[in-house]
Backbone as numpy.savetxt, mean C-alpha at the origin, in Angstrom:
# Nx Ny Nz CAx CAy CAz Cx Cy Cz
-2.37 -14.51 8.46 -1.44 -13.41 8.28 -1.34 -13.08 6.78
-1.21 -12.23 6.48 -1.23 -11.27 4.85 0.28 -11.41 4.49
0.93 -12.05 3.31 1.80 -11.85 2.75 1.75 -10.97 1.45
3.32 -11.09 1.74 3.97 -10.39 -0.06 2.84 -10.95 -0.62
2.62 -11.98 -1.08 1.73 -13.04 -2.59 0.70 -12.82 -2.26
-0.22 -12.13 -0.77 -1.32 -11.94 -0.97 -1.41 -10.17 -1.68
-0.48 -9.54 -1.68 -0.32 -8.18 -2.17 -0.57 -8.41 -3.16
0.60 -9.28 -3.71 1.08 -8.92 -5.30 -0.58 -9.56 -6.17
-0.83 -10.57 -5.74 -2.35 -11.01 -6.31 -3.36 -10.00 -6.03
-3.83 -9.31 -5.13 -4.10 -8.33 -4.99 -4.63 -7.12 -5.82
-3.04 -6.75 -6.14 -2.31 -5.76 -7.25 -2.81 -6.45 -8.64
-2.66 -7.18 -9.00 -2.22 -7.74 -10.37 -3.72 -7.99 -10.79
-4.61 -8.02 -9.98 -5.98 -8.69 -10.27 -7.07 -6.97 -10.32
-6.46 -5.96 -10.14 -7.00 -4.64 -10.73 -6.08 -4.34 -11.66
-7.45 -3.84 -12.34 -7.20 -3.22 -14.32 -6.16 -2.47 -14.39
-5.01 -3.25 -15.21 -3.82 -2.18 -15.83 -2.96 -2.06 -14.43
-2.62 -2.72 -13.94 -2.13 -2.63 -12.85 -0.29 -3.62 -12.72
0.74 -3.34 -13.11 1.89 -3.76 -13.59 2.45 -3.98 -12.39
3.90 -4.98 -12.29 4.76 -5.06 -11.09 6.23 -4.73 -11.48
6.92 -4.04 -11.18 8.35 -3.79 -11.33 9.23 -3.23 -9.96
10.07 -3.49 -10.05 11.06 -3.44 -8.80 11.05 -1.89 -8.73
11.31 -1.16 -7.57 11.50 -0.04 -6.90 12.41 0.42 -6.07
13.34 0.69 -5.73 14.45 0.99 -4.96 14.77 -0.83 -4.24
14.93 -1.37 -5.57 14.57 -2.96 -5.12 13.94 -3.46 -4.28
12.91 -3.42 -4.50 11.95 -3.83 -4.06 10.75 -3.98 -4.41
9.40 -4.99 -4.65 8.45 -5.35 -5.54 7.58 -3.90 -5.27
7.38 -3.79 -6.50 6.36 -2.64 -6.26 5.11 -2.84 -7.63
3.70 -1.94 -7.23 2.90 -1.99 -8.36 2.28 -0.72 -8.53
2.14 -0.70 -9.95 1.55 0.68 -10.52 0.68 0.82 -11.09
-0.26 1.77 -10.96 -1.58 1.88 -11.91 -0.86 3.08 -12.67
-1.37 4.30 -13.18 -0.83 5.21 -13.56 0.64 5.66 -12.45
0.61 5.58 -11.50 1.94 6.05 -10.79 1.40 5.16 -9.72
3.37 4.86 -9.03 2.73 4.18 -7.90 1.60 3.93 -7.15
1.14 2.42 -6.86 0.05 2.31 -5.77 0.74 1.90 -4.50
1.22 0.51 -4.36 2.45 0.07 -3.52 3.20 -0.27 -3.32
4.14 -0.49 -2.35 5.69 -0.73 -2.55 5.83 -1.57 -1.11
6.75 -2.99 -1.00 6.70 -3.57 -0.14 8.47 -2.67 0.55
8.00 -2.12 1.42 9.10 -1.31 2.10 10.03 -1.74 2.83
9.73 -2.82 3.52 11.14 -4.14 3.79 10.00 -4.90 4.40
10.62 -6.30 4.56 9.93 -7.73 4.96 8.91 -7.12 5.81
7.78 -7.07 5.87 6.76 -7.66 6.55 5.81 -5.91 6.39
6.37 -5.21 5.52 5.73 -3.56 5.56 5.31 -3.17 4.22
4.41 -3.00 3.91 4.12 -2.28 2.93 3.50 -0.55 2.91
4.23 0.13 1.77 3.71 1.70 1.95 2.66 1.26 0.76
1.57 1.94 0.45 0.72 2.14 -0.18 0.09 4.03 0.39
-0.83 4.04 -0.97 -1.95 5.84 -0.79 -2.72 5.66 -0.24
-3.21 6.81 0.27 -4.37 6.68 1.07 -5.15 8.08 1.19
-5.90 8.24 1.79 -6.27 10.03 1.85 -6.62 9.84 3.31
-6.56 8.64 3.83 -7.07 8.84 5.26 -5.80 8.25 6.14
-4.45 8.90 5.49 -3.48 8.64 6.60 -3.70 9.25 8.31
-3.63 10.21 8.51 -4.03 10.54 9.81 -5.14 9.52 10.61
-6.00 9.49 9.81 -7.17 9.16 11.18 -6.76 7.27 10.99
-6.13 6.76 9.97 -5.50 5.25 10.11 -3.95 5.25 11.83
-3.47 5.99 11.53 -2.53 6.33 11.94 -2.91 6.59 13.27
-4.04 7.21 13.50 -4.78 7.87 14.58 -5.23 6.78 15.57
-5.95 6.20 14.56 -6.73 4.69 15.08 -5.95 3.73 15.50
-4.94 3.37 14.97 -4.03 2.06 15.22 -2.91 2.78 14.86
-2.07 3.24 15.48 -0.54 3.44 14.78 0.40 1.94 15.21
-0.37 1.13 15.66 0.78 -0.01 15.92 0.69 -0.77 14.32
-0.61 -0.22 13.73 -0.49 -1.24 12.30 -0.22 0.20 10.93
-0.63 0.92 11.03 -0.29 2.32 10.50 0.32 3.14 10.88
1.30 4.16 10.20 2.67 4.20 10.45 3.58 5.05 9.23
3.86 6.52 9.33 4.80 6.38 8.63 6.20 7.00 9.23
7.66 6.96 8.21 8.94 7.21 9.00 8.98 8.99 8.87
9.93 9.79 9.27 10.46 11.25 8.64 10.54 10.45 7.00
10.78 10.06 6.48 11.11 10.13 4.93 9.50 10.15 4.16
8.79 9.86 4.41 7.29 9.90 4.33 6.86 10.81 4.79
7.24 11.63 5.34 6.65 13.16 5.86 6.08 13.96 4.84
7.03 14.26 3.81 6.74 15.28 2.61 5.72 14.66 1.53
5.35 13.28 2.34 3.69 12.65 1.20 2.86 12.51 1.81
2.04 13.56 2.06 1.05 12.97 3.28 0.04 11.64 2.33
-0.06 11.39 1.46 -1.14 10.05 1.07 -0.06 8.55 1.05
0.69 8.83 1.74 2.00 7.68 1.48 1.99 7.17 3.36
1.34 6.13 3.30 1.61 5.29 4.60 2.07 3.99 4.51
2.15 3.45 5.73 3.01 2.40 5.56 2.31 1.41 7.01
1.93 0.21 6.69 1.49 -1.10 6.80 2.10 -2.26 7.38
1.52 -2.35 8.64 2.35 -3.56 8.88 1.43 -5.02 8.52
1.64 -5.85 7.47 1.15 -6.62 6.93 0.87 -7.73 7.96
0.90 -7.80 8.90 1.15 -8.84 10.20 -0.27 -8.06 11.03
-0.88 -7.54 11.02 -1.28 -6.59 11.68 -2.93 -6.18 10.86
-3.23 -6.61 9.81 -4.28 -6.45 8.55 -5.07 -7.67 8.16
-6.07 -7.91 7.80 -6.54 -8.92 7.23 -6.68 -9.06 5.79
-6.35 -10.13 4.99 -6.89 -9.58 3.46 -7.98 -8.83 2.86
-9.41 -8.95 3.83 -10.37 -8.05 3.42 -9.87 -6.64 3.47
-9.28 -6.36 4.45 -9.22 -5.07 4.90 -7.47 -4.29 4.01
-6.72 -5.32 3.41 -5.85 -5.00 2.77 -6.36 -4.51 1.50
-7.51 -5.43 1.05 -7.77 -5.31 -0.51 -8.52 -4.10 -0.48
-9.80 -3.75 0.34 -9.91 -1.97 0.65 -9.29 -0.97 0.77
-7.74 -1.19 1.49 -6.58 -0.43 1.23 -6.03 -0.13 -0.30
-5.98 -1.50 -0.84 -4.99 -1.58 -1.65 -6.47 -0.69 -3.05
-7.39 -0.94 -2.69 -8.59 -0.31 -4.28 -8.42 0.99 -3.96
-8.23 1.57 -2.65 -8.45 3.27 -2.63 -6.88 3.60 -3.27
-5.66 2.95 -2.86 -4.52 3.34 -3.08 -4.64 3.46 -4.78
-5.01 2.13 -5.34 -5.25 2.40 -6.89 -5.55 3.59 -7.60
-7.21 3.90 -7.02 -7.79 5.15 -7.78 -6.79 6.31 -7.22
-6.26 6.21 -6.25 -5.70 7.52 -6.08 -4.29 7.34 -6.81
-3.69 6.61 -7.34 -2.47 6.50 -8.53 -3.18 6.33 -9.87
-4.16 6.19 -9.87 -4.73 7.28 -11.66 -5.41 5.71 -11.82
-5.85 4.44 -11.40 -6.49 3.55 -11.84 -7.57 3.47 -12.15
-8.46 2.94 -12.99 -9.71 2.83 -13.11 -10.68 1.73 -13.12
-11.56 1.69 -12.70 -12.53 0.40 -12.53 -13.46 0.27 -13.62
Protein backbone atom coordinates (compact mmCIF):
# COMPACT_ATOMS: atom_id res chain seq x y z
CA UNK A 1 0.00 0.00 0.00
CA UNK A 2 1.41 3.68 -0.92
CA UNK A 3 1.69 6.08 1.93
CA UNK A 4 1.99 9.78 2.87
CA UNK A 5 6.19 8.94 3.18
CA UNK A 6 6.02 7.18 0.02
CA UNK A 7 4.65 10.66 -1.58
CA UNK A 8 6.58 12.94 0.26
CA UNK A 9 10.01 10.90 -0.85
CA UNK A 10 8.68 10.83 -4.04
CA UNK A 11 8.24 14.68 -4.17
CA UNK A 12 11.39 15.64 -2.49
CA UNK A 13 13.64 13.37 -4.70
CA UNK A 14 12.61 15.66 -8.08
CA UNK A 15 14.67 18.84 -8.81
CA UNK A 16 13.60 21.95 -6.81
CA UNK A 17 10.79 20.39 -5.55
CA UNK A 18 9.84 21.97 -1.72
CA UNK A 19 7.18 20.75 1.04
CA UNK A 20 4.96 23.23 2.91
CA UNK A 21 1.60 22.91 4.47
CA UNK A 22 -1.58 23.84 2.38
CA UNK A 23 -4.95 24.42 3.73
CA UNK A 24 -3.07 22.23 6.43
CA UNK A 25 -2.13 19.86 4.93
CA UNK A 26 1.41 18.43 3.45
CA UNK A 27 1.73 19.62 0.18
CA UNK A 28 4.69 19.94 -2.63
CA UNK A 29 5.70 22.39 -5.19
CA UNK A 30 7.73 22.69 -8.18
CA UNK A 31 7.01 26.11 -9.64
CA UNK A 32 3.21 25.94 -8.38
CA UNK A 33 1.57 23.22 -6.84
CA UNK A 34 2.23 19.50 -7.83
CA UNK A 35 0.42 17.70 -4.79
CA UNK A 36 -1.54 17.97 -1.93
CA UNK A 37 -2.49 15.08 0.46
CA UNK A 38 -6.37 15.96 0.55
CA UNK A 39 -7.32 14.02 3.77
CA UNK A 40 -5.90 10.57 5.10
CA UNK A 41 -5.51 8.15 2.54
CA UNK A 42 -6.17 10.82 -0.83
CA UNK A 43 -4.04 12.65 -2.62
CA UNK A 44 -4.96 15.52 -5.44
CA UNK A 45 -2.11 15.92 -7.76
CA UNK A 46 -2.04 17.37 -12.13
CA UNK A 47 -2.58 15.57 -14.68
CA UNK A 48 -3.75 16.21 -18.37
CA UNK A 49 -5.30 12.85 -18.52
CA UNK A 50 -7.98 13.39 -15.83
CA UNK A 51 -10.93 12.11 -17.79
CA UNK A 52 -9.72 9.00 -19.37
CA UNK A 53 -7.96 8.12 -15.46
CA UNK A 54 -11.28 8.82 -14.12
CA UNK A 55 -12.80 6.97 -17.07
CA UNK A 56 -10.71 3.89 -16.49
CA UNK A 57 -10.95 3.40 -12.76
CA UNK A 58 -13.02 6.04 -11.01
CA UNK A 59 -12.91 3.78 -7.86
CA UNK A 60 -9.06 4.94 -7.66
CA UNK A 61 -9.49 8.37 -9.67
CA UNK A 62 -11.81 10.81 -8.68
CA UNK A 63 -12.56 14.26 -8.34
CA UNK A 64 -15.29 16.30 -5.82
CA UNK A 65 -17.66 19.61 -7.30
CA UNK A 66 -14.75 21.74 -5.72
CA UNK A 67 -12.30 20.34 -8.37
CA UNK A 68 -14.61 20.97 -11.14
CA UNK A 69 -13.26 24.48 -12.15
CA UNK A 70 -9.49 22.53 -12.56
CA UNK A 71 -9.82 20.17 -14.95
CA UNK A 72 -5.76 18.98 -14.46
CA UNK A 73 -6.54 18.65 -10.60
CA UNK A 74 -7.51 14.95 -9.62
CA UNK A 75 -7.57 13.19 -6.78
CA UNK A 76 -6.10 9.61 -5.74
CA UNK A 77 -6.91 7.10 -3.68
CA UNK A 78 -3.46 6.08 -2.39
CA UNK A 79 -4.82 2.55 -1.25
CA UNK A 80 -5.73 1.83 -4.69
CA UNK A 81 -2.00 2.73 -6.73
CA UNK A 82 1.24 1.17 -6.67
CA UNK A 83 4.47 3.17 -6.13
CA UNK A 84 5.53 2.60 -9.74
CA UNK A 85 2.50 3.88 -10.97
CA UNK A 86 2.33 6.82 -8.29
CA UNK A 87 5.83 8.02 -9.20
CA UNK A 88 4.51 8.29 -13.11
CA UNK A 89 1.70 10.26 -11.68
CA UNK A 90 3.54 12.22 -9.46
CA UNK A 91 6.68 13.19 -12.73
CA UNK A 92 3.75 14.26 -15.13
CA UNK A 93 2.07 16.32 -12.19
CA UNK A 94 5.67 18.01 -11.76
CA UNK A 95 6.31 19.15 -15.38
CA UNK A 96 2.92 20.32 -15.53
CA UNK A 97 3.57 22.77 -12.21
CA UNK A 98 6.62 24.37 -14.10
CA UNK A 99 9.36 21.50 -12.96
CA UNK A 100 12.24 20.54 -14.77
CA UNK A 101 14.36 17.47 -15.35
Amino acid sequence: MVTEMDVRRICLALPGVTERPSWNRPAWFARTLMARIWEDGVLTLKTGEREALAGTDPHTFFWTPHHERSPQLVLVRLDRVDVKELGELLEESYLIAGGSK
